[in-house]
Every structure is written in structure tokens, then in C-alpha cells.
TORLOFI-264545 format. One line per 8 residues: number of its first residue (from 1); their letters; for each residue z, x, y of N, C-alpha, C. Coordinates in nm, 3 decimals, always signed. Example, Ala and Ser with C-alpha at 12.3 -4.5 7.8 and 13.67 -1.06 7.14 Angstrom:
<atoms>
1> AS> +0.780 +1.319 -0.569 +0.780 +1.230 -0.450 +0.780 +1.320 -0.330; +0.708 +1.285 -0.225 +0.714 +1.367 -0.106 +0.787 +1.290 +0.003
</atoms>
This chain:
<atoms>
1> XXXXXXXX> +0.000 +0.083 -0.120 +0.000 +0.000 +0.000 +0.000 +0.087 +0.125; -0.064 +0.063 +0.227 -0.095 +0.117 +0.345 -0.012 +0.030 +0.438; +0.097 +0.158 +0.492 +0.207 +0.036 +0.574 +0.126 +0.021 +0.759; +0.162 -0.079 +0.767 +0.109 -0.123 +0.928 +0.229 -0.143 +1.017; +0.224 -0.053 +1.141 +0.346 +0.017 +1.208 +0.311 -0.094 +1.337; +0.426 -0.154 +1.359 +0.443 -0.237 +1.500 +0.404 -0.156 +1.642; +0.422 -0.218 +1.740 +0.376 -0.147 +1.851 +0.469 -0.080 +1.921; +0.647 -0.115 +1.834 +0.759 -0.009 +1.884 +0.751 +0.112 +1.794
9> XXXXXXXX> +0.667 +0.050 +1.684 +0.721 +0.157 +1.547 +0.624 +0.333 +1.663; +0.500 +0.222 +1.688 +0.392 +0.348 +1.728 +0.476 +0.417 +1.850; +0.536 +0.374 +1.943 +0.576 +0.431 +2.033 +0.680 +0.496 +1.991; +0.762 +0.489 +1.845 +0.858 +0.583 +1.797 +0.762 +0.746 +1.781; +0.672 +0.672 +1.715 +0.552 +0.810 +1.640 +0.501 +0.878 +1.780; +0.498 +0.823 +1.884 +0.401 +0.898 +1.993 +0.521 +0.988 +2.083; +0.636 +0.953 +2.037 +0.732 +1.051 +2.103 +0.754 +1.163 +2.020; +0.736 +1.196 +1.895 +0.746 +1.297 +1.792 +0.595 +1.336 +1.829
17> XXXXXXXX> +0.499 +1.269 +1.854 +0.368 +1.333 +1.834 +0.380 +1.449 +1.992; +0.422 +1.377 +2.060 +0.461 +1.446 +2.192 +0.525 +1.555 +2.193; +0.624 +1.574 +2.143 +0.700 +1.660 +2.117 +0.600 +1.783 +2.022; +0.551 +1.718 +1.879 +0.472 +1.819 +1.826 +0.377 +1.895 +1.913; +0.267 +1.821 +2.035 +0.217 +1.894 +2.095 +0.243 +1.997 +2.219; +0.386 +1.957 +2.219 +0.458 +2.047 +2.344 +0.511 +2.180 +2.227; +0.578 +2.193 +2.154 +0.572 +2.287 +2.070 +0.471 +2.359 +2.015; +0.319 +2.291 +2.009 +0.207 +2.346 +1.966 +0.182 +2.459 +2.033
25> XXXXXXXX> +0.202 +2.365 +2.211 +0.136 +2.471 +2.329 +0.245 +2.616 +2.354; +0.325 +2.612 +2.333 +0.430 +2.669 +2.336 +0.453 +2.834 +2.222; +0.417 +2.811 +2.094 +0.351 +2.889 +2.010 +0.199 +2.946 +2.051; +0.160 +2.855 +2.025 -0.005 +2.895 +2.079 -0.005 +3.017 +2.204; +0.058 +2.988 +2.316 +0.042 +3.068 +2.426 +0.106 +3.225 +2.362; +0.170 +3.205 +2.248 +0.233 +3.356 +2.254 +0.147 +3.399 +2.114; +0.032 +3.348 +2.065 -0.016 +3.406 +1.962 -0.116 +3.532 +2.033; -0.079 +3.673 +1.983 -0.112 +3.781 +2.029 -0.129 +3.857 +1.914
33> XXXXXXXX> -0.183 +3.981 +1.923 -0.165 +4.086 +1.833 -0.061 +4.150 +1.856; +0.011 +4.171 +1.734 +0.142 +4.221 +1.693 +0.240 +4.179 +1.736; +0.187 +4.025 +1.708 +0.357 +3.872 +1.739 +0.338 +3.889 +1.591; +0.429 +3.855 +1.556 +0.508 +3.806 +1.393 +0.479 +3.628 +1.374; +0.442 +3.616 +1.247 +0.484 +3.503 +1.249 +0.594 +3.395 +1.207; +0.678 +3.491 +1.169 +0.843 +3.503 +1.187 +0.863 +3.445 +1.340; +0.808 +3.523 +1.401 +0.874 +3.503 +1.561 +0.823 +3.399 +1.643; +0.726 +3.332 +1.588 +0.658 +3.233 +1.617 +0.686 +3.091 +1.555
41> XXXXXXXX> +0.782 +3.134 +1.453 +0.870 +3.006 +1.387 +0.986 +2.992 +1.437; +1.056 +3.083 +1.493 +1.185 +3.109 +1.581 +1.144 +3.015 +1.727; +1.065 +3.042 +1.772 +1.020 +2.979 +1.888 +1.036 +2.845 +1.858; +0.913 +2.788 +1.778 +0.889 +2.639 +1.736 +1.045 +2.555 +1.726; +1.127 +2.650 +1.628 +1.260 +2.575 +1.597 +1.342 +2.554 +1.726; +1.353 +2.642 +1.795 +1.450 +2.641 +1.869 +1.367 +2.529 +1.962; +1.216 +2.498 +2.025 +1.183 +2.361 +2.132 +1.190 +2.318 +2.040; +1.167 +2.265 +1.907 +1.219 +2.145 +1.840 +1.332 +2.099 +1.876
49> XXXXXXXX> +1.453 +2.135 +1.836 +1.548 +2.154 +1.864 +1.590 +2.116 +2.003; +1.550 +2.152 +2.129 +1.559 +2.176 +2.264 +1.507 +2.027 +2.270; +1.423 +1.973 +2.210 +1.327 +1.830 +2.269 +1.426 +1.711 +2.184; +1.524 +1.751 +2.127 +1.634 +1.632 +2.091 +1.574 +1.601 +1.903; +1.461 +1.673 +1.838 +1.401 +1.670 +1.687 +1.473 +1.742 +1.605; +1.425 +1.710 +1.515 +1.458 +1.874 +1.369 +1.314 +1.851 +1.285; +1.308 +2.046 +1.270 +1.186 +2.045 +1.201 +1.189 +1.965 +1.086; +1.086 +1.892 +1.045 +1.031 +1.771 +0.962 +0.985 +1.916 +0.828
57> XXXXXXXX> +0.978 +1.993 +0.847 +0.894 +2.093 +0.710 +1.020 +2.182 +0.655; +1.136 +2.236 +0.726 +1.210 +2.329 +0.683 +1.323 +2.246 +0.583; +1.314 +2.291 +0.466 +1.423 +2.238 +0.410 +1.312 +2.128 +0.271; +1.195 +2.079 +0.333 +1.129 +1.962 +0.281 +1.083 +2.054 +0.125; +1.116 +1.972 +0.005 +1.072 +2.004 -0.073 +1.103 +2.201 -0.094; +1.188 +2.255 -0.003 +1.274 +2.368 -0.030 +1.190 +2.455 +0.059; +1.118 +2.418 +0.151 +1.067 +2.488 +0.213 +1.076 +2.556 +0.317; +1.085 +2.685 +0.329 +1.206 +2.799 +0.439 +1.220 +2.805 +0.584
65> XXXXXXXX> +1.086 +2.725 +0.622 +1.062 +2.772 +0.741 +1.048 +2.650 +0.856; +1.016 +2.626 +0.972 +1.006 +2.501 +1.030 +0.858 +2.512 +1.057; +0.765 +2.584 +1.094 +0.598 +2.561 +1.071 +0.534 +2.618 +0.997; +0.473 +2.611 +0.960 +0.388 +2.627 +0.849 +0.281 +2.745 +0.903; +0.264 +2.858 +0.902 +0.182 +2.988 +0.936 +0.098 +3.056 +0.845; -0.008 +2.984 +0.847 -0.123 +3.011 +0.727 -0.244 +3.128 +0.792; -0.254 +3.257 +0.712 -0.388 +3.375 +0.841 -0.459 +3.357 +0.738; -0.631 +3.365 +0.796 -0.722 +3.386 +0.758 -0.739 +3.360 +0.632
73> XXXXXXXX> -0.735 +3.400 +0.509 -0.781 +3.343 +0.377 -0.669 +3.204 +0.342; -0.535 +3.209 +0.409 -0.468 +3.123 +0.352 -0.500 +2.981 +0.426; -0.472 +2.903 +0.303 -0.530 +2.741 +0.370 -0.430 +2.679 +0.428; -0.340 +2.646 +0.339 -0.231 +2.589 +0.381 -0.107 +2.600 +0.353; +0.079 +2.612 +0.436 +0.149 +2.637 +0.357 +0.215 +2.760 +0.389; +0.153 +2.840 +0.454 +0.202 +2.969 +0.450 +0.332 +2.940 +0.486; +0.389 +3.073 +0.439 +0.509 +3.129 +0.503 +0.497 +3.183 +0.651; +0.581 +3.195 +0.730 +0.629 +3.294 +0.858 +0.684 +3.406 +0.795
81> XXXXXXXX> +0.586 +3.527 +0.827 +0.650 +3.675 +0.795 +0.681 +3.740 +0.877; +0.742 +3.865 +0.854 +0.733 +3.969 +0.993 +0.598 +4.038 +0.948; +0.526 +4.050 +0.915 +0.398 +4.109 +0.949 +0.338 +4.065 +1.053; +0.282 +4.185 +1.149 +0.237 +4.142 +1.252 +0.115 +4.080 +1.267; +0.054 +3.961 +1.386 -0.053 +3.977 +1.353 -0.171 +4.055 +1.386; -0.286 +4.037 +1.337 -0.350 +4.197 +1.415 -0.491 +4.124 +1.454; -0.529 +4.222 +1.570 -0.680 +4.176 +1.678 -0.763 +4.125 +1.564; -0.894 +4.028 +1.569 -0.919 +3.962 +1.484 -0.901 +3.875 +1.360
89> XXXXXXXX> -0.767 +3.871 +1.320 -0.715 +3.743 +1.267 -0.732 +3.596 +1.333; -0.752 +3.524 +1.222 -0.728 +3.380 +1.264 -0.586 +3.325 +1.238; -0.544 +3.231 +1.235 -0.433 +3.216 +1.212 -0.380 +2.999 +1.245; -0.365 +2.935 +1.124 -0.357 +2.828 +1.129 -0.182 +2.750 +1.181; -0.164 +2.693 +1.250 -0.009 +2.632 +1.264 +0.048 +2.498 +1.237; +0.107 +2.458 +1.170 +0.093 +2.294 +1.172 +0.235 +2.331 +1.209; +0.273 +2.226 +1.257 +0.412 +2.161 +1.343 +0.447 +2.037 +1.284; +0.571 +2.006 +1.224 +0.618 +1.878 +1.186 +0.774 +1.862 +1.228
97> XXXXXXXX> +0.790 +1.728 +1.346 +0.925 +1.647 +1.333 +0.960 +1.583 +1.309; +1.064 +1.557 +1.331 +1.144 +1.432 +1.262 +1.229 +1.369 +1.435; +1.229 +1.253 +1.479 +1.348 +1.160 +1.580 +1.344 +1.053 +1.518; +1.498 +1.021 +1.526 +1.556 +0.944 +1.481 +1.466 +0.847 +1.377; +1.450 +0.932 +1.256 +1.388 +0.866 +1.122 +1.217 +0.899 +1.114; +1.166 +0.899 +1.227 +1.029 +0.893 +1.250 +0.954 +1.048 +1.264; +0.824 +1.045 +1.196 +0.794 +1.189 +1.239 +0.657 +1.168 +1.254; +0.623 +1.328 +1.305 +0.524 +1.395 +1.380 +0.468 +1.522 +1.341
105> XXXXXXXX> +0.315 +1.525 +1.280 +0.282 +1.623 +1.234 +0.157 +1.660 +1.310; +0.073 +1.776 +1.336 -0.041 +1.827 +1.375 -0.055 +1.958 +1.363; -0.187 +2.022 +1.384 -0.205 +2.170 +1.306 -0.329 +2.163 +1.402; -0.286 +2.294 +1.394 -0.450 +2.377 +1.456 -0.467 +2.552 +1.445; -0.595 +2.557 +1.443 -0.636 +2.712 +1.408 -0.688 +2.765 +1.532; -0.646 +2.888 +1.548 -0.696 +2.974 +1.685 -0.728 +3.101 +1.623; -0.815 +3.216 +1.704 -0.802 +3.346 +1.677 -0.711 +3.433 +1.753; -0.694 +3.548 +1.714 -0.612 +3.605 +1.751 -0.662 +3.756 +1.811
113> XXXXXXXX> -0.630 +3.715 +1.965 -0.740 +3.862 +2.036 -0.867 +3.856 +2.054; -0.962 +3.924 +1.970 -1.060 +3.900 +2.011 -1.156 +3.858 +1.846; -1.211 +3.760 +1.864 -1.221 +3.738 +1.694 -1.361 +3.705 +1.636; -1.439 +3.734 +1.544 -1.590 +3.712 +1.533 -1.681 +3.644 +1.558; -1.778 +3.598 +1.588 -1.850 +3.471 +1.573 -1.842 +3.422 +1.487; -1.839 +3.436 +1.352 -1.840 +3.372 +1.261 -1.679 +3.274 +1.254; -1.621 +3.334 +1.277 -1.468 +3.296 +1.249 -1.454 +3.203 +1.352; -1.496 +3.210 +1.502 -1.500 +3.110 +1.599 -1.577 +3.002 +1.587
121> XXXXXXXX> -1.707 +3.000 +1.497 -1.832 +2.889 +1.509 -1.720 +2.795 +1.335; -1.638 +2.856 +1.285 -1.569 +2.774 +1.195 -1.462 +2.707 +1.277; -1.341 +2.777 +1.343 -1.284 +2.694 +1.405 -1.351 +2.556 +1.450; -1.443 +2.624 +1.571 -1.499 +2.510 +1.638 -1.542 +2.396 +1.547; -1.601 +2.459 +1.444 -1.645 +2.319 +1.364 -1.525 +2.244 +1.248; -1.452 +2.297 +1.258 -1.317 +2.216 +1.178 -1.239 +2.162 +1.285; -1.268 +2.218 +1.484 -1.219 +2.082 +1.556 -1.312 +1.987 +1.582; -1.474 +1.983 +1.538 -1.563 +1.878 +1.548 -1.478 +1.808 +1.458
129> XXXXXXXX> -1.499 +1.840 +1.294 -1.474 +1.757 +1.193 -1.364 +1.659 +1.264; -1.284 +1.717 +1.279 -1.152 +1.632 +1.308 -1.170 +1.547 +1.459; -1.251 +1.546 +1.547 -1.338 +1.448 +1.585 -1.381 +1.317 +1.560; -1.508 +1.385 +1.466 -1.564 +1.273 +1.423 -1.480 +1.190 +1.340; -1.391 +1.254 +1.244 -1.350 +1.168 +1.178 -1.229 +1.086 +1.286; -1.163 +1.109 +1.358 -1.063 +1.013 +1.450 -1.200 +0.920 +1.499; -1.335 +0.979 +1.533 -1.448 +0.817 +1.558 -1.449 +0.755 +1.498; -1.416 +0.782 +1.387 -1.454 +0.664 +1.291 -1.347 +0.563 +1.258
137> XXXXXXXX> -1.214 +0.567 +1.297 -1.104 +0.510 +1.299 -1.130 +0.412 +1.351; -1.189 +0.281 +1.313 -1.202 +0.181 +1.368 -1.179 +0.019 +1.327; -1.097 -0.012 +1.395 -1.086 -0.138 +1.305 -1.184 -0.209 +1.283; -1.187 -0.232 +1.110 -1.214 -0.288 +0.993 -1.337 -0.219 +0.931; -1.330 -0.087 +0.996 -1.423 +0.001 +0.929 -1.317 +0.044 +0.789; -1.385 +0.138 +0.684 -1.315 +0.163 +0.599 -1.245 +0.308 +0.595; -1.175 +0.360 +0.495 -1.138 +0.499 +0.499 -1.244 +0.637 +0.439; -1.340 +0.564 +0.389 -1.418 +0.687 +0.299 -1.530 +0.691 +0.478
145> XXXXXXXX> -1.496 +0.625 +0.547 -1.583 +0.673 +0.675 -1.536 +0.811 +0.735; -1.423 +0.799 +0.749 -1.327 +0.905 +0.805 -1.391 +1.050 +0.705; -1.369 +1.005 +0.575 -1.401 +1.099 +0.484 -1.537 +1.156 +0.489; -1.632 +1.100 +0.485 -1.786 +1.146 +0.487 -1.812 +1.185 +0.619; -1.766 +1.110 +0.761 -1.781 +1.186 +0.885 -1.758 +1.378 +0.886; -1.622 +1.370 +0.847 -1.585 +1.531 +0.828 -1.658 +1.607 +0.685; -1.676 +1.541 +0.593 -1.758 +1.604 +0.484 -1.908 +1.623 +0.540; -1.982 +1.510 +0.609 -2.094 +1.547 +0.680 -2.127 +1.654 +0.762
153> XXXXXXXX> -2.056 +1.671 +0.867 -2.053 +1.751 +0.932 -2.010 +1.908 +0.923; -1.898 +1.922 +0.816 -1.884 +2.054 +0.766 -2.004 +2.109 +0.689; -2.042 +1.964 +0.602 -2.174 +2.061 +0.485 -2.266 +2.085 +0.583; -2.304 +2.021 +0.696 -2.430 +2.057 +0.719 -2.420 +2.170 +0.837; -2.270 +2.239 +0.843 -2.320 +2.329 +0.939 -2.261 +2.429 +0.816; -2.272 +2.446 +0.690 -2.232 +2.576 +0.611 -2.146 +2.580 +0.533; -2.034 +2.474 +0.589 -1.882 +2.507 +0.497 -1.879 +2.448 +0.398; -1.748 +2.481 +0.334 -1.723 +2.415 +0.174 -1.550 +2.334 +0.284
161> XXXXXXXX> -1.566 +2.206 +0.201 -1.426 +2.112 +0.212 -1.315 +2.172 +0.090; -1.225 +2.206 +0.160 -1.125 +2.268 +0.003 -1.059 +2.091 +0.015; -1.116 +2.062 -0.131 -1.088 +1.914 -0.179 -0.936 +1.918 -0.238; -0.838 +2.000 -0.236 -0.732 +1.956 -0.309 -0.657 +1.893 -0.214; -0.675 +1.896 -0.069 -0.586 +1.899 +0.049 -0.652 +1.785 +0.115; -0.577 +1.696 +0.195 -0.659 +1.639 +0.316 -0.526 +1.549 +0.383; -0.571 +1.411 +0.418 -0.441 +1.369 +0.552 -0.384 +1.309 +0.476; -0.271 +1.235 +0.539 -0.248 +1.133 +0.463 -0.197 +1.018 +0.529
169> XXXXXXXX> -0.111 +0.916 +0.585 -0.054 +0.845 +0.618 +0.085 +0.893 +0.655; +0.126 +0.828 +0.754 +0.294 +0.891 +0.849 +0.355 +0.764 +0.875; +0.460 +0.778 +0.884 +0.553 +0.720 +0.944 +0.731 +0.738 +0.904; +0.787 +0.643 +0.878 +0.983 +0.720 +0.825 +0.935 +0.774 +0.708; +0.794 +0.799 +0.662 +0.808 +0.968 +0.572 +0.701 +1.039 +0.613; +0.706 +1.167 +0.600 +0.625 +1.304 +0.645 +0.485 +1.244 +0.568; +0.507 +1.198 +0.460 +0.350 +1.181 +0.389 +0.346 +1.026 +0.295; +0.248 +0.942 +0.356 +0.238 +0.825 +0.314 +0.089 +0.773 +0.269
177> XXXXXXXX> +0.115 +0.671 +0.215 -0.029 +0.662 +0.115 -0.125 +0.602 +0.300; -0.206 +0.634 +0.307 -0.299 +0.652 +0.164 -0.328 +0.805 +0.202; -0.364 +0.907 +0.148 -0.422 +1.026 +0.127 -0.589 +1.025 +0.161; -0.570 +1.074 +0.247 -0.732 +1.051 +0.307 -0.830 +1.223 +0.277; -0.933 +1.192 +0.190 -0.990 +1.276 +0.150 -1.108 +1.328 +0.295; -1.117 +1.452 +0.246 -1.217 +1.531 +0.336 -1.358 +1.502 +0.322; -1.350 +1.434 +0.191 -1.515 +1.439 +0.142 -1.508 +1.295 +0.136; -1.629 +1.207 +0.108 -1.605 +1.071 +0.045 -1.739 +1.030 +0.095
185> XXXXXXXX> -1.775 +0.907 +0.053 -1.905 +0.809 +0.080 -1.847 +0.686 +0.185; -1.941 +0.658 +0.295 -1.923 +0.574 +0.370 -1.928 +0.433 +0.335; -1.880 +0.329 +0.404 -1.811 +0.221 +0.369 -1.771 +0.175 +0.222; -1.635 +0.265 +0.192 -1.606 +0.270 +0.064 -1.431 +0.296 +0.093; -1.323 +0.252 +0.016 -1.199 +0.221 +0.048 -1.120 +0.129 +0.158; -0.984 +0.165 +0.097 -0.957 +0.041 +0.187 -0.987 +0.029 +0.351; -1.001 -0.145 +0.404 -1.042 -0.144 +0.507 -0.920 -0.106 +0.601; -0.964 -0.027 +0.759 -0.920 +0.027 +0.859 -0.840 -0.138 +0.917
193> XXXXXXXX> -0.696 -0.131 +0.961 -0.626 -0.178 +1.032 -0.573 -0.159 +1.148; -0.577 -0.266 +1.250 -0.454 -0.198 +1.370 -0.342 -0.196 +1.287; -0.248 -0.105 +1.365 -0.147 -0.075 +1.294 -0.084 +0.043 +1.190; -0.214 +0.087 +1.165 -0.230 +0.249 +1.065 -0.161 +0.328 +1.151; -0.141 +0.464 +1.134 -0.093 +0.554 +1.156 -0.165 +0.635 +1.069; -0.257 +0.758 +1.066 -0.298 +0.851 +0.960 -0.307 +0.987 +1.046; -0.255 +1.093 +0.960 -0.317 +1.208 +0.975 -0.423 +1.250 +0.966; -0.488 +1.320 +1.040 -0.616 +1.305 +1.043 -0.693 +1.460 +0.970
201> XXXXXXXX> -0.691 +1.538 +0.866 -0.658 +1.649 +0.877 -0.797 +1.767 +0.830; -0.886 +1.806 +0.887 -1.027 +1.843 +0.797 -0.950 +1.981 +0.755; -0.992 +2.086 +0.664 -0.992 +2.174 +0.601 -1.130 +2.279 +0.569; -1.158 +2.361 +0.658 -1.312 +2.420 +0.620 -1.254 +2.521 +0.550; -1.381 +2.581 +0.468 -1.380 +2.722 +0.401 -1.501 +2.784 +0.410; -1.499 +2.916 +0.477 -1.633 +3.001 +0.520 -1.706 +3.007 +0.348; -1.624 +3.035 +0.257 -1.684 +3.074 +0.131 -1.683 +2.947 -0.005; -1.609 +2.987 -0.043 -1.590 +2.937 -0.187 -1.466 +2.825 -0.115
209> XXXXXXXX> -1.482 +2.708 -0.174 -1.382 +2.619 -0.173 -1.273 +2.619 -0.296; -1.291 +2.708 -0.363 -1.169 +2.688 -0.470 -1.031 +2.779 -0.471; -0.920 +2.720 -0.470 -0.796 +2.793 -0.417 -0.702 +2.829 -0.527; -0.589 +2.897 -0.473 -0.504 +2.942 -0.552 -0.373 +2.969 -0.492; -0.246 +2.939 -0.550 -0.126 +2.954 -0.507 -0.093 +3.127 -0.486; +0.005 +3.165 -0.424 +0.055 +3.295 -0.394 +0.176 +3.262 -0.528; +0.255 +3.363 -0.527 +0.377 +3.373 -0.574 +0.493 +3.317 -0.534; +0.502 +3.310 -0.360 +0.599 +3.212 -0.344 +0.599 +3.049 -0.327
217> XXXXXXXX> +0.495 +3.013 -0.414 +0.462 +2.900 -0.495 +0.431 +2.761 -0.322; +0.389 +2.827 -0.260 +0.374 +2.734 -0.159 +0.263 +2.775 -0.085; +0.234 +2.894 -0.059 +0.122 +2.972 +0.042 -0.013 +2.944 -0.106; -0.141 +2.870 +0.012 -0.238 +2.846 -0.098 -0.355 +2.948 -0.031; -0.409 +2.981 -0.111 -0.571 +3.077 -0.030 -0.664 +3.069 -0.107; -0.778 +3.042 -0.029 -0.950 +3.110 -0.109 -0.920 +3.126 -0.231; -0.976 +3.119 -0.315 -0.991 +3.242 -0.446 -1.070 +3.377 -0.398; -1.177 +3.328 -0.310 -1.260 +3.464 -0.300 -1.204 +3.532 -0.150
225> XXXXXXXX> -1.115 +3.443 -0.119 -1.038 +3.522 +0.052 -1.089 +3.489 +0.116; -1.193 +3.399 +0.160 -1.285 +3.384 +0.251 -1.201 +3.281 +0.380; -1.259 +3.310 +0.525 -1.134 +3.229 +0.608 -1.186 +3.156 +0.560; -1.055 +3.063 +0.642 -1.049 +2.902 +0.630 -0.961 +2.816 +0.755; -1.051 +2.703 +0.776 -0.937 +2.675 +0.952 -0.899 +2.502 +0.917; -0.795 +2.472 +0.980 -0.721 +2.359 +0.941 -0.672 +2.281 +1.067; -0.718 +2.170 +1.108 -0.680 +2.127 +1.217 -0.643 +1.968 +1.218; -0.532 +1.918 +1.282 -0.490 +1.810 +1.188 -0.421 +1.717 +1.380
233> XXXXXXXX> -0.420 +1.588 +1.365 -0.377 +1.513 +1.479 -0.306 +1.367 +1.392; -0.204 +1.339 +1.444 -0.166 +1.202 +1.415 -0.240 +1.108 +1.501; -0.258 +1.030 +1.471 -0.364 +0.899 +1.499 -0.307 +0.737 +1.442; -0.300 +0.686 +1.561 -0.266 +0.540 +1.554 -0.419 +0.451 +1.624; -0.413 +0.351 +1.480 -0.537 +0.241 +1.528 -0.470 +0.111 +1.586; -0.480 +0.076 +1.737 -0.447 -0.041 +1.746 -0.548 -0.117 +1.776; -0.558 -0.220 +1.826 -0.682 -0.340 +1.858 -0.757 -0.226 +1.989; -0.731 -0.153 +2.054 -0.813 -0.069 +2.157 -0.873 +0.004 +2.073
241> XXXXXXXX> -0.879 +0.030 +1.946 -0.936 +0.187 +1.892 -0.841 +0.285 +1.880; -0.860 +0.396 +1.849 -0.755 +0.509 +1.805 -0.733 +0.588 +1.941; -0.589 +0.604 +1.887 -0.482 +0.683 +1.972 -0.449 +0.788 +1.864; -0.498 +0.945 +1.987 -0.436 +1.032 +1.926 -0.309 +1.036 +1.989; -0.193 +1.026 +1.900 -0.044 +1.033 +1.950 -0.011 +1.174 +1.987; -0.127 +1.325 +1.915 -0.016 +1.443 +1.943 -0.102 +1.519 +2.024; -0.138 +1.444 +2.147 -0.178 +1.447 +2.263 -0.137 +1.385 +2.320; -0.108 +1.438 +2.455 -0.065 +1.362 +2.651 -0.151 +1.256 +2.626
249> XXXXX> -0.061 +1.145 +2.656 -0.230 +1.017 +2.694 -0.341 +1.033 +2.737; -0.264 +1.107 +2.872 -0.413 +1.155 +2.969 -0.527 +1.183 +2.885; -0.491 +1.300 +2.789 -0.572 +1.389 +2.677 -0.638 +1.293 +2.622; -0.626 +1.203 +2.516 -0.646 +1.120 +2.405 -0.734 +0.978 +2.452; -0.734 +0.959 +2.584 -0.847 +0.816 +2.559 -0.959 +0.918 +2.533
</atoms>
């Protein structure tokens, strides 16, 4: 079942989404060569923290850290290390809170310094994907729209969709049905409601789409290492069309 969030529930979600994107900008500005991404989770926690939240990821399912710091081959998941990062890395961040019961998730990939064409023409196109697919959020359109928008658009500029991963549904839990795939055929699943709430989340891979866990059973990467960029927005459909929540209003019509 796909739960349908009132118009207080959404304004619970758009204050966590708020919060996620004030913490986004906040990290982001200090991603440099030879920041840690240790030190870049220290940051996040403490404006979590500072904005009246608690990280929604640290602790979840035993997991150490409060954002999630995935470089270049890794997809999703990473750990925060002290390894530094270095000029040409990419480097993915998702942010998740929690106020009072309700949470807030979003992710995005940047480079770090000065970083290839190749590695930039992927970003850019894993923030199209995640675009088109918030266009397609429309009431009483379906969910495999969302899906084939971002599968369209990644295949045809090169990439592979790493299919094990994609959005899912939010609200009083971090992850709610329905699980919205990266790939899919248009007008196919259930139909789009006001009232949704979904993560919106594409996943590219420069190479090979098939992955593999690390050792500390949470960090996932390439098989063949190849980057990969991850960019993700909470999104509410009401009778106007979609609201990205982890954006300023201003931002989001």
C-alpha cells in the first residue's frame, strides 16, 4: 500500500526536507581536496543537530555514521573515512532526518577540485535523470513513468542504471513502499496520487552496472570501479503537481 500524506503530514516532511537541504549546502561548500570524509560527517551531525533533528541514517540498521559518503566507484552507502579527498574525485552525499517522527532524505554528487569531462557530463546527467523523472510525477500518471523517464535518458546518453537500488516512498519511516525502480516501461504500476511523498532517486554508472559489497558490509561499488553519481530529492504530489520539499520553495516551483 502506498500511504497518502495529508497537507499537515506534507508540511511535517517539508521542514525535514528543509533542514536536509540546509545541511546539504553546508557540507557541499567545504568539499575540497584533502577534507576527510570523516570531517564532513562531523559537520552534517552537529547542523542536524543545531536545526532541532537527529540524523535519520546513524544508528539505522547499525549504521555508524550520520551521511552516507560514497567516492567515485562507490554507489551507495559508504562510510565517512579519514582518507582525504583528492583533486579529481567525485564524491556522492545523501543526508537523512528525522523531526518529531517525520523524515527527510536527499543526495547529490559533486566533483572535487577540478574533475574530468567525463565524470562531469555523468553528474550532470544523473541531475537530468532526476528531473525528468520529478516531471513525470503527475497526478494519475503511473509509477513505471518516473521509471522509464530516468532509464530513458541515462541509456541514451551512455550509462548503465545500477538496478539493485532506486527511491522509495517516505514518511514516519526512512523507506516506504513503494520502491521506485530506475528502469521500467511507461504507463505501467500503480497510479500517481496527490498525497504521495517519494524519493526520487536515479543512480548512473560510467561502466558496468553490476555491484558488489565492501567488507564493511554496507559500502556498495562497481564491480569493474567505474564512477558512479547518485542524486536523490524528496517529492510531494499534491493537486498543483510536484513539490520538491528538499528545496527553498523559491527553488522548487
Amino acid at each position: 500500500m502506498i500511504h497518502r500524506k495529508s497537507a499537515a503530514q506534507i508540511e511535517c516532511l517539508r521542514t525535514c526536507g528543509q533542514i536536509v537541504f540546509a545541511v546539504q549546502q553546508k557540507v557541499e561548500a567545504l568539499i575540497a581536496p584533502g577534507v576527510s570524509t570523516r570531517q564532513l560527517d562531523a559537520v552534517a551531525e552537529a547542523a542536524i543537530i543545531e536545526a532541532g533533528a537527529r540524523p535519520a541514517f546513524k544508528g539505522y540498521h547499525g549504521f555508524p555514521a550520520s551521511i552516507c559518503a560514497s567516492t567515485n566507484a562507490s554507489i551507495v552507502h559508504g562510510f565517512p573515512t579519514d582518507t582525504p579527498l583528492a583533486d579529481g574525485d567525485i564524491v556522492s552525499i545523501d543526508v537523512g532526518v528525522v523531526v518529531d517522527g517525520y523524515f527527510g532524505d536527499g543526495a547529490f554528487t559533486v566533483g572535487v577540485g577540478t574533475i574530468s569531462s567525463a565524470a562531469l557530463d555523468l553528474i550532470d546527467t544523473t541531475r537530468r535523470c532526476l528531473e525528468l523523472g520529478i516531471e513525470q510525477m503527475r497526478v494519475d500518471g503511473r509509477l513505471g513513468d518516473i521509471s522509464h523517464a530516468i532509464q530513458t535518458h541515462a541509456e541514451a546518453a551512455g550509462y548503465s542504471i545500477v538496478r539493485e537500488y532506486g527511491g522509495h516512498g517516505i514518511g514516519r519511516a526512512l523507506h516506504e513502499s513503494p520502491h521506485i525502480n530506475n528502469y521500467g516501461s511507461p504507463g505501467k504500476g500503480p497510479r500517481l496520487k496527490p498525497g504521495h511523498v517519494f524519493c526520487i532517486e536515479p543512480i548512473l554508472s560510467m561502466g558496468s552496472p553490476e555491484v558488489e559489497h565492501d567488507d564493511d558490509g554496507w559500502t556498495v561499488q562497481t564491480r569493474d570501479r567505474s564512477l558512479t553519481a547518485h542524486c536523490e530529492h524528496t517529492v510531494a504530489l499534491t493537486e498543483n503537481g510536484a513539490e520538491i520539499l528538499t528545496l527553498p520553495a523559491v527553488l522548487s516551483a
